[in-house]
C-alpha positions as CSV (number, residue, x, y, z in Angstrom):
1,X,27.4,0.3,-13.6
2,X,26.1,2.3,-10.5
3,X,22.3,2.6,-11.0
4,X,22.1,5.0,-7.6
5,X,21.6,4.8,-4.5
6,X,18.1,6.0,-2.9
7,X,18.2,7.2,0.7
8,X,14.6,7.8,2.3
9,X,15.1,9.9,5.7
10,X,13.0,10.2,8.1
11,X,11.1,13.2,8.9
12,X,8.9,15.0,11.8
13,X,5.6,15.0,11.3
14,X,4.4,12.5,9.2
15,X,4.0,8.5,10.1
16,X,5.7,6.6,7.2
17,X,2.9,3.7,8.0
18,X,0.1,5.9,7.4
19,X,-1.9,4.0,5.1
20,X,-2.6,4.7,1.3
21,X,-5.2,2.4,-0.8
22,X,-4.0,-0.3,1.4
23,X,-0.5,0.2,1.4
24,X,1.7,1.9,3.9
25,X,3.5,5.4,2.8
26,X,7.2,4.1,3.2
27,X,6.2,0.9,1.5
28,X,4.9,2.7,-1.4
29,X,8.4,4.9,-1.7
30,X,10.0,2.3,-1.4
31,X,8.4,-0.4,-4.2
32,X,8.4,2.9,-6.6
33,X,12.3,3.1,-5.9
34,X,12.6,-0.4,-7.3
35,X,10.1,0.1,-10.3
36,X,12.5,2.9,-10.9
37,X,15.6,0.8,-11.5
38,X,17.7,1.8,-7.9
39,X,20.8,-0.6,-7.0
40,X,20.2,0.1,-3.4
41,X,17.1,1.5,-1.0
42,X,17.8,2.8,2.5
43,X,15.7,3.7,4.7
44,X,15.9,5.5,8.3
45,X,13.9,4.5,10.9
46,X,11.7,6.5,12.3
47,X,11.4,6.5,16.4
48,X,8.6,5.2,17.8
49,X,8.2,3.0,14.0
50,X,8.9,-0.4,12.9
51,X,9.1,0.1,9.6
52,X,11.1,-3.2,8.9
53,X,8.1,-5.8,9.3
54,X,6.3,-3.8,6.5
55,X,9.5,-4.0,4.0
56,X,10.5,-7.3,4.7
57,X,9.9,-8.7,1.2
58,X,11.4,-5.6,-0.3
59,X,15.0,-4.9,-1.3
60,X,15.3,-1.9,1.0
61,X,17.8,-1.6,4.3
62,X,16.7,-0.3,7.5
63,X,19.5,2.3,8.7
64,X,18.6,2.2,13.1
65,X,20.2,5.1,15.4
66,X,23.3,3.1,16.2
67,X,24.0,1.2,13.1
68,X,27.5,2.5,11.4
69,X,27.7,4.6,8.5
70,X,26.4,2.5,4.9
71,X,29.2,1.7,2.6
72,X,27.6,4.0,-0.6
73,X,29.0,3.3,-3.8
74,X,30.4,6.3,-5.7
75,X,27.3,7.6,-8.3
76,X,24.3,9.2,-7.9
77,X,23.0,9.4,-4.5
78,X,18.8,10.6,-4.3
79,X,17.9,11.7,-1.1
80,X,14.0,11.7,-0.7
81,X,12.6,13.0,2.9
82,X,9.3,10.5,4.0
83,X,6.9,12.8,3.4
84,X,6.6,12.2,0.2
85,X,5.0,10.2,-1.8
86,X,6.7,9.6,-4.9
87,X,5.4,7.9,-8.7
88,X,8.1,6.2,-10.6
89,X,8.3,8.3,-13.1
90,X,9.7,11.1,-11.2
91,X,12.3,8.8,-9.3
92,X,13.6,7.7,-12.7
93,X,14.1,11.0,-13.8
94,X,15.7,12.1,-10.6
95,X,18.1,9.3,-11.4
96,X,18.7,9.4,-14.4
97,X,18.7,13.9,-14.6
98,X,22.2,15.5,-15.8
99,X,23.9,16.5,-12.3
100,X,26.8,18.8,-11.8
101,X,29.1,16.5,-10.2
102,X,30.1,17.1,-6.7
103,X,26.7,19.9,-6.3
104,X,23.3,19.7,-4.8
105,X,20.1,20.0,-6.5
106,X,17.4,20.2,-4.3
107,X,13.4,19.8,-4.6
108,X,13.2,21.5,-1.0
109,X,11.3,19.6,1.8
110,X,11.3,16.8,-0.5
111,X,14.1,15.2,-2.6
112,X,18.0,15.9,-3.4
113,X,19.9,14.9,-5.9
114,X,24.0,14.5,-6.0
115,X,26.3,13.0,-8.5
116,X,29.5,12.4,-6.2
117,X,32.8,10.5,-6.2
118,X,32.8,10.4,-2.9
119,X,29.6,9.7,-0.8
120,X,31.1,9.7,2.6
121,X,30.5,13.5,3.1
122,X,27.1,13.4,2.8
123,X,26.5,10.1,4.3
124,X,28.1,11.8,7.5
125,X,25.9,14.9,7.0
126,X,22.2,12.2,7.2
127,X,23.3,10.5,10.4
128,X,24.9,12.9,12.3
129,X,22.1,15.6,11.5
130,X,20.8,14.9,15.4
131,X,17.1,14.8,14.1
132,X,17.3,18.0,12.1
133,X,15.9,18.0,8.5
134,X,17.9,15.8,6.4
135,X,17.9,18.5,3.1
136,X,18.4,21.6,5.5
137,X,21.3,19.6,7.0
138,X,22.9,18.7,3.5
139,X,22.3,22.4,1.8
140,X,23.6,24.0,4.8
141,X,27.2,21.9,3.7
142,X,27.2,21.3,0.7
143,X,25.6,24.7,-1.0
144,X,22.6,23.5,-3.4
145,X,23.2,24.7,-7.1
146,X,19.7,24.7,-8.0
147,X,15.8,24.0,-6.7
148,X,14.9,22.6,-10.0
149,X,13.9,18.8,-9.0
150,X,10.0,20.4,-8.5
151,X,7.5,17.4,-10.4
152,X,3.8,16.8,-10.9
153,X,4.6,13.2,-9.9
154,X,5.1,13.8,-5.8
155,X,2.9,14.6,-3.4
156,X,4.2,16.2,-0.2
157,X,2.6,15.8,3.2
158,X,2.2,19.4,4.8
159,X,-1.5,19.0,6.9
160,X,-3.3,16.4,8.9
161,X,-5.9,16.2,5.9
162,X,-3.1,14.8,3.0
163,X,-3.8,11.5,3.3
164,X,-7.1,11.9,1.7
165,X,-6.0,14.0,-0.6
166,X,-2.7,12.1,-1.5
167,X,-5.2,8.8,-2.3
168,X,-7.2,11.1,-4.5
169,X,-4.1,12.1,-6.2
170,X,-3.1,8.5,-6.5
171,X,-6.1,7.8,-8.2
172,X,-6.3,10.6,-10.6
173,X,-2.6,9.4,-11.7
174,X,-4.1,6.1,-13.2
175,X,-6.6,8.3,-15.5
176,X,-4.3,7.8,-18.9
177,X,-4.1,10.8,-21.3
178,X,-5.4,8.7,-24.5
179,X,-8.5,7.6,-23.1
180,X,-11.9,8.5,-24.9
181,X,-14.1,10.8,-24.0
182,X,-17.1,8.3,-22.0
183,X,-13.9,6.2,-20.6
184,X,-11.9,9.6,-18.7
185,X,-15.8,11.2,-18.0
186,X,-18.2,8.1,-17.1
187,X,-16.1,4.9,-16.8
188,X,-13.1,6.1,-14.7
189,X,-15.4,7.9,-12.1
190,X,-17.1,4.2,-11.3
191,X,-14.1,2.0,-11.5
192,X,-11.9,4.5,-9.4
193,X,-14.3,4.7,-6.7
194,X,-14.8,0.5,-6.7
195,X,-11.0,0.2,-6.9
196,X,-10.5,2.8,-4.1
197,X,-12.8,0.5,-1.9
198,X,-10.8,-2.5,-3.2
199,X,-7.4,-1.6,-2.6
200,X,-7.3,-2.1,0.9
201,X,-8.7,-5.7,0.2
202,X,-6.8,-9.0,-0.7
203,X,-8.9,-8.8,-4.2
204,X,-6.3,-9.1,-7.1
205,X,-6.1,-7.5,-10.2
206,X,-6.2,-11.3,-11.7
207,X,-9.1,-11.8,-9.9
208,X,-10.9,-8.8,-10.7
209,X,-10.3,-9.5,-14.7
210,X,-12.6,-12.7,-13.8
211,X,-15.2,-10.7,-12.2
212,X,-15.2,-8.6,-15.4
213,X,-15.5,-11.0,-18.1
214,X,-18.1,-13.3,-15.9
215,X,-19.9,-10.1,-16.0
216,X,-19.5,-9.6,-19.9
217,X,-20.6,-12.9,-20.6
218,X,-23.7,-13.1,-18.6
219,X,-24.2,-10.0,-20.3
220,X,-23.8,-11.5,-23.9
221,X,-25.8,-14.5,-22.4
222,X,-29.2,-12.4,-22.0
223,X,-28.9,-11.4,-25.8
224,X,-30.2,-14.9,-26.0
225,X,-33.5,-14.9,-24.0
226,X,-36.8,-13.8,-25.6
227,X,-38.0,-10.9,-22.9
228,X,-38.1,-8.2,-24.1
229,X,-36.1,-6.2,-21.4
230,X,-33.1,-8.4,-21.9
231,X,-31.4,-7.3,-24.9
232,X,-31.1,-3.7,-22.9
233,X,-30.2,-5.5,-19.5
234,X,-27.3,-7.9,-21.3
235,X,-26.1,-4.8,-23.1
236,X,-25.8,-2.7,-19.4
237,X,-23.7,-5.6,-18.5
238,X,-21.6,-5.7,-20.9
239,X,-21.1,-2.2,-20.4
240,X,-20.7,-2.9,-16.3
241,X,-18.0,-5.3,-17.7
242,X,-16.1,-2.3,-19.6
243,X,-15.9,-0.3,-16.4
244,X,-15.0,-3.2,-14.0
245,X,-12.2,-4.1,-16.8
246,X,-10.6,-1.1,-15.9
247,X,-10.3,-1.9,-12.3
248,X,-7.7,-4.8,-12.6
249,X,-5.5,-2.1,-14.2
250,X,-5.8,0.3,-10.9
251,X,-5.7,-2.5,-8.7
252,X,-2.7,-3.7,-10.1
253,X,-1.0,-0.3,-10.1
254,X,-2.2,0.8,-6.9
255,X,-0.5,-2.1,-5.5
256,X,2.7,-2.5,-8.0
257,X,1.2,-6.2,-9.1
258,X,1.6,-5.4,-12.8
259,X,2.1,-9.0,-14.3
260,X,2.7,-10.4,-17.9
261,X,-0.3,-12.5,-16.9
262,X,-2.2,-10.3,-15.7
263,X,-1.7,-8.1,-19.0
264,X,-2.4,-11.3,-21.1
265,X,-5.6,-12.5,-19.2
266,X,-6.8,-8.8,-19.3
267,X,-6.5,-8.5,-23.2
268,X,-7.7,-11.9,-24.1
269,X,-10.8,-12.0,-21.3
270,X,-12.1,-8.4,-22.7
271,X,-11.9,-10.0,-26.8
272,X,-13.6,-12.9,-25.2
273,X,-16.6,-11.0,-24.0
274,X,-16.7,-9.3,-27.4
275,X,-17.0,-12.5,-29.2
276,X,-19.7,-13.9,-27.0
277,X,-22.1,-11.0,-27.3
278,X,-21.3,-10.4,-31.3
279,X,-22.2,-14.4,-31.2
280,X,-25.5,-14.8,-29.0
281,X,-27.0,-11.6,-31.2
282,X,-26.3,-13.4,-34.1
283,X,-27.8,-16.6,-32.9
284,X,-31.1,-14.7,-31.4
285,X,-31.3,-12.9,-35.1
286,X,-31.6,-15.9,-36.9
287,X,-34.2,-17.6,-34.2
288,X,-36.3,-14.9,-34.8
289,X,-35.8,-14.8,-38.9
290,X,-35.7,-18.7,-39.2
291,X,-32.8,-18.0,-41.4
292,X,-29.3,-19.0,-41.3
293,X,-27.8,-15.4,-42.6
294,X,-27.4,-13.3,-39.4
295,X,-24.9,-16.2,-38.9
296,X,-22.8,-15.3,-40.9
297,X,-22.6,-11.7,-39.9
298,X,-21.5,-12.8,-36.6
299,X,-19.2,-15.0,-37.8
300,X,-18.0,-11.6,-39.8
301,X,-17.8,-9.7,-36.3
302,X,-16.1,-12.6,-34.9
303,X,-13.2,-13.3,-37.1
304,X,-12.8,-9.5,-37.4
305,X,-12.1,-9.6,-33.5
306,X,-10.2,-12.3,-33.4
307,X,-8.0,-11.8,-36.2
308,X,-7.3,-7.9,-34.9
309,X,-6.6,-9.1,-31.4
310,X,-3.9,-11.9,-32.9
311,X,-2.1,-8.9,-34.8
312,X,-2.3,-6.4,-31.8
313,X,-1.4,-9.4,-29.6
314,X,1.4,-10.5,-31.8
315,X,2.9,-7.1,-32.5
316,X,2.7,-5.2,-29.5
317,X,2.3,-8.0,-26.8
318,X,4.7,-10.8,-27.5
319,X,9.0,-10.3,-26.8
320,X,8.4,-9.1,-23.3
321,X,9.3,-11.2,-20.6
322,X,6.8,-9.4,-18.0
323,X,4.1,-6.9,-17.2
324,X,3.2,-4.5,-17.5
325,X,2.3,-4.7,-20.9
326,X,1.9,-2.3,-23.4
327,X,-1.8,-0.9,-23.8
328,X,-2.0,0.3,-27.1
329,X,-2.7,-1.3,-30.7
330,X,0.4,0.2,-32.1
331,X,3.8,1.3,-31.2
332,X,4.0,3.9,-34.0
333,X,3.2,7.6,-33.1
334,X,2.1,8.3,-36.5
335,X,-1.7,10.0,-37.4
336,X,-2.8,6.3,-38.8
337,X,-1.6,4.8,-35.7
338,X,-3.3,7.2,-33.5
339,X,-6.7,7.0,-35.4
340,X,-6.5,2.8,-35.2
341,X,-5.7,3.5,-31.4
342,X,-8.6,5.8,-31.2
343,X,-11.0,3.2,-32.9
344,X,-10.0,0.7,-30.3
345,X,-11.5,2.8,-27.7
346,X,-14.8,1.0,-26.3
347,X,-17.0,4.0,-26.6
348,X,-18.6,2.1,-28.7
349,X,-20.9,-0.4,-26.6
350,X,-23.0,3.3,-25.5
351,X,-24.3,2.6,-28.9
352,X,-24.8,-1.1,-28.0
353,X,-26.7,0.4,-25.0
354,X,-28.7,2.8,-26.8
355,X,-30.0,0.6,-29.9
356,X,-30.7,-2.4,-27.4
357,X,-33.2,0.1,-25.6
358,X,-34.9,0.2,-28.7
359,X,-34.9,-3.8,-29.7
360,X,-32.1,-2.2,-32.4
361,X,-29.3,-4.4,-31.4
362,X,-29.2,-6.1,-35.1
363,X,-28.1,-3.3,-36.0
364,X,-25.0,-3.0,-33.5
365,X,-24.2,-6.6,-34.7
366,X,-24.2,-5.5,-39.0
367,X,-22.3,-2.7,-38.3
368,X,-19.9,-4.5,-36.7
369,X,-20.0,-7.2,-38.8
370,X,-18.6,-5.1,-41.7
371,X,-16.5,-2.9,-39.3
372,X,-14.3,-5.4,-37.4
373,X,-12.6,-6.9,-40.7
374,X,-12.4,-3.3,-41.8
375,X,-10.5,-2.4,-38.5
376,X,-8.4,-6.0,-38.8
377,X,-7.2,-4.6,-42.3
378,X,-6.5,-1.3,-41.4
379,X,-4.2,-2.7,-38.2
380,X,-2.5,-5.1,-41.1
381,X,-1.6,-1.8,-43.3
382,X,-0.1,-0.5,-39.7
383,X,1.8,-3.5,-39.1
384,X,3.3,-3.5,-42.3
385,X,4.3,-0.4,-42.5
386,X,6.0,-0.6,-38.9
387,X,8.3,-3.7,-40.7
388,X,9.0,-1.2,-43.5
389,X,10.4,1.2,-40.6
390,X,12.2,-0.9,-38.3
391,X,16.0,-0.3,-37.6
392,X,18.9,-2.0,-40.0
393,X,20.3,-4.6,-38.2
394,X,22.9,-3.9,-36.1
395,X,21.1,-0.5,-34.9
396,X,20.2,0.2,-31.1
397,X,16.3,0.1,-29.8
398,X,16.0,1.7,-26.5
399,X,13.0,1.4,-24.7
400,X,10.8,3.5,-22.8
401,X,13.3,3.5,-19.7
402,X,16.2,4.1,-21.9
403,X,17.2,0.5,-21.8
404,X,19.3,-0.4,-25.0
405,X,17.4,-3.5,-26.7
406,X,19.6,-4.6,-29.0
């Protein structure tokens, strides 16, 4: 099965190296074309640009001023101009869209989109344009049907300021529409700006999950200490460790390093961090009582944790061969999913913050203590009634690209 052919020409006006959180313009079109599933990239050369050293370890052909005409499978053929940036969602759609075969559909100044038996017409239309505009050239012959291919999810180069403006739109694009209310209004302002200064870097997204939870647990560490600031100062970093744990997401977005791993280390390091500070208040509590009890309300908060992060990892994280993974505590869309979604959120260590300013953090630690098995069980009545629900046998899953999984 043809999954489409992508064709990036060249236009005036805009560098296809220019530089976006560390990664090139074309280079970025061109690793969202095969996120978004394309059987073949091309891309034109620009004068003046090597743009081959930069996709070297991509799947994408160069197409140079004298090379013949490419041999295009009959299909859909997407023809995106390079000044634009495009996310993967909208090149998916734009090849997956319902075409009226043998007819144009334009986005103009920035993508086409034909469903054609016969490719050579068009092929012969991009290189023999003689430097015109590549969609002006194609309406002009083949008569677009419609300007419908318009999307939130592409930015287009029109003014020497865009670049600025397109990494600011890049960044806004990671902010996901579930988050809670201190995560989209507090957290993502400070890990955006760190990542934007890190994307340009050789830091990782593996390595800034490390970062993160070394943070976290010198943050669970000072629970431990008998100052009286540090119950307040370990509680800031394990906040600082929230908002740097959202980093290695960007990061690894920003430069199309999603990884099973990556997704694994991220969930297990931040339940890791939890652990450690639910345990050191439990040990400092019963230090300061001489008694043996505010153990076992750790060990409560513990096994809560760890038992909810075995379920969530086992139901939603285990049966897919790579990253990224998916984010959430439940696949179900129902209003019980969405509350146990919403509970996940870490809004909650602002609370941690604000008792631990007031030598209160006990009662962070008995409130979770009777919370996190509460949370564990109301995940297990989710995940049993997801079984109830599933498909007969023999039924088709799709995913969320369409793919058939069984």
């Amino acid at each position: 099965m043809n999954e489409g052919t992508l064709w990036i020409a060249a236009a005036t006006g805009v560098d296809p190296g220019t530089p976006l959180l560390g990664l090139p313009l074309v280079l970025r079109s061109v690793l969202a074309a095969e996120r978004a599933g394309f059987a073949r990239i091309l891309v034109e050369e620009t004068a003046g640009r090597d743009v081959a050293a930069g996709l070297s370890r991509t799947r994408a052909e160069i197409l140079r001023g004298g090379d013949p005409e490419p041999d295009i499978a009959p299909g859909r053929l997407v023809i995106l101009t390079s000044r634009v940036l495009p996310q993967v969602r909208w090149l998916k759609e734009l090849r997956r869209i319902p075409a009226e075969p043998e007819r144009l559909e334009t986005d103009p100044g920035c993508a086409a989109v034909l469903e054609t038996r016969d490719p050579s017409a068009a092929v012969a239309v991009l290189r023999g344009r003689g430097g015109q505009d590549a969609l002006e050239s194609l309406s002009a012959r083949l008569a677009p049907v419609g300007t419908g291919l318009s999307s939130p999810d592409r930015f287009e180069f029109q003014s020497p300021a865009d670049p600025r403006r397109a990494e600011d739109w890049l960044l806004s694009s990671l902010i996901k529409d579930n988050e809670g209310f201190m995560s989209r209004h507090v957290e993502r302002k400070i890990s955006l700006a760190v990542s934007r200064r890190l994307a340009s870097t050789r830091v990782t997204p593996n390595a800034m999950t490390l970062v993160s939870v070394a943070v976290g647990l010198v943050g669970a560490a000072l629970f431990l200490s008998p100052r009286s600031g540090a119950p307040l100062a370990g509680a800031l970093l394990v906040l600082a460790h929230s908002i740097l744990d959202g980093c290695d997401g960007e990061l690894a977005r920003l430069k199309f390093q999603e990884s099973r791993f990556g997704g694994v280390l991220d969930f297990w390091g931040d339940n890791v961090v939890h652990c450690a500070f639910f345990s050191t208040i439990a040990i400092a509590w019963a230090r300061a009582a001489g008694e043996g009890w505010p153990l076992i309300l750790g060990a409560a908060a513990v096994l809560g944790t760890i038992a909810s992060a075995g379920l969530v990892y086992r139901s939603t994280m285990t049966g897919i061969a790579e990253g990224p993974l998916f984010t959430s505590v439940s696949r179900s869309q129902t209003a019980f999913a969405r509350l146990a979604d919403a509970l996940a959120r870490r809004d909650f260590l602002y609370l941690l913050v604000l008792l631990s300013a007031f030598h209160r953090e006990r009662w962070f630690l008995a409130l979770a203590s009777a919370g996190s098995p509460v949370y564990f069980l109301l995940l297990a009545a989710l995940a049993r009634g997801q079984r109830r629900s599933r498909p007969a046998v023999g039924a088709v899953r799709v995913d969320n690209s369409g793919r058939s999984l069984s």
